[in-house]
C-alpha positions in Angstrom: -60.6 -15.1 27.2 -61.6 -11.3 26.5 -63.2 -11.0 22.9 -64.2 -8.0 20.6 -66.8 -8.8 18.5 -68.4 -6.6 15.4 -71.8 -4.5 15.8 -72.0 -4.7 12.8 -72.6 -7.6 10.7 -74.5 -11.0 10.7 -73.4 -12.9 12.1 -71.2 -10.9 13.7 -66.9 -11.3 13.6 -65.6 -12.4 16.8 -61.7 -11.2 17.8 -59.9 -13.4 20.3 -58.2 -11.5 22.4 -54.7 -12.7 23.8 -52.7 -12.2 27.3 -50.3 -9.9 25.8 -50.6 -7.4 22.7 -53.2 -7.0 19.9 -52.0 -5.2 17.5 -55.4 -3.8 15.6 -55.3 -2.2 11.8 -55.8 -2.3 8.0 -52.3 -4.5 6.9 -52.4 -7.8 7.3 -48.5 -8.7 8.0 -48.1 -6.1 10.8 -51.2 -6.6 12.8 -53.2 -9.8 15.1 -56.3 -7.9 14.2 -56.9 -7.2 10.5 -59.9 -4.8 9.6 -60.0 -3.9 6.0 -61.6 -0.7 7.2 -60.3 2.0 4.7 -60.6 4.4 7.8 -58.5 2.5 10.0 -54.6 3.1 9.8 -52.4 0.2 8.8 -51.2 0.0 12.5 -54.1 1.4 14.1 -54.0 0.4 18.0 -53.2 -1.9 20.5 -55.2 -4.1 22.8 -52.5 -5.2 25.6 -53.4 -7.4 28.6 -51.5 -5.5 31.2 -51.6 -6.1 35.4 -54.9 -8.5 35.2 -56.5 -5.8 33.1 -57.2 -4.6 29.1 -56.0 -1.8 28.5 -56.7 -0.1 24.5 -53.9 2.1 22.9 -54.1 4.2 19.8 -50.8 4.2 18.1 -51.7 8.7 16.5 -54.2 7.2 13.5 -55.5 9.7 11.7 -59.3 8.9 12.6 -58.8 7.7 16.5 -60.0 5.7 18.8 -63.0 6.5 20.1 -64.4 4.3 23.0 -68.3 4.6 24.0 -68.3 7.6 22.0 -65.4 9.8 23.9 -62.3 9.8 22.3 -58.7 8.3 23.7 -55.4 8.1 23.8 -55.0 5.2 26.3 -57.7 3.5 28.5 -58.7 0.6 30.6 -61.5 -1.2 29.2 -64.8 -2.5 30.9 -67.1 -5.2 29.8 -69.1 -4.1 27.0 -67.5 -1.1 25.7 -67.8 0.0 22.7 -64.9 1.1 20.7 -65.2 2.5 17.4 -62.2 2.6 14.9 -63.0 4.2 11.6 -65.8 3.3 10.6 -66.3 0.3 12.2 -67.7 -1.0 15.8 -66.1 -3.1 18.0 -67.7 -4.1 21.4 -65.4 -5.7 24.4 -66.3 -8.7 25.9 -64.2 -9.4 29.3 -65.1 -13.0 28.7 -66.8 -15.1 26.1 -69.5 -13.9 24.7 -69.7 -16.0 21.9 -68.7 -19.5 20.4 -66.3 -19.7 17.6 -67.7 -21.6 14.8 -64.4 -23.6 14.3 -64.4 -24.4 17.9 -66.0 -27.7 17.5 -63.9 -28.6 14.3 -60.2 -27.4 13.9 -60.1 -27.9 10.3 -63.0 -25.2 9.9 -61.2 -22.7 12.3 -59.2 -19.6 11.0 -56.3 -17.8 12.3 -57.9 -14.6 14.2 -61.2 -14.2 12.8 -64.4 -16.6 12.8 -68.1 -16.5 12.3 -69.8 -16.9 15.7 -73.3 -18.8 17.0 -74.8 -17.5 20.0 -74.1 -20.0 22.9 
């Protein structure tokens, strides 16, 4: 399963990513991905897994989407981009990078967002 996982931060926060939308942004009732980023939008953009590939979608924030450093509107991402939303980092992982914490023990999992080890 694809990931994006936080540059910043340590340990870093690891974003599962699902076959079918992310929704990415500030509000925590309309979106998968909750960043309390006071630069990212409350709907920010969309991660959607789309003909075997992932594919990022910013939904007209105010600050874009900016991935390794060029800004866009739509694009396919490759392992290891970076994609920066506000002012946060994000960098995509086409498959596990990291272990969740919680993976070993439901009861210390969260919904979306976990502290990761190194595998």
């Amino acid at each position: 399963m694809a990931q994006l996982v936080t540059e910043q931060g340590d340990p870093p926060i690891v974003y599962p990513l699902t076959e079918g939308d992310n929704c990415i942004g500030r509000n925590d009732i309309l979106n998968d991905i909750v960043i309390k980023d006071p630069y990212i939008s409350r709907q920010h953009a969309m991660v959607k897994f789309t003909n075997n590939e992932y594919v990022i979608h910013d939904f007209n924030s105010q600050s874009g989407v900016f991935v390794n450093g060029q800004k866009v509107g739509l694009k396919v991402l490759k392992d290891q981009d970076k994609i920066k939303l506000g002012n946060t980092t994000l960098i995509f992982y086409l498959k596990n990078k990291f272990k969740e914490s919680g993976e070993d023990n439901p009861e210390n999992a969260t919904d979306r967002t976990a502290v990761l080890k190194k595998k």
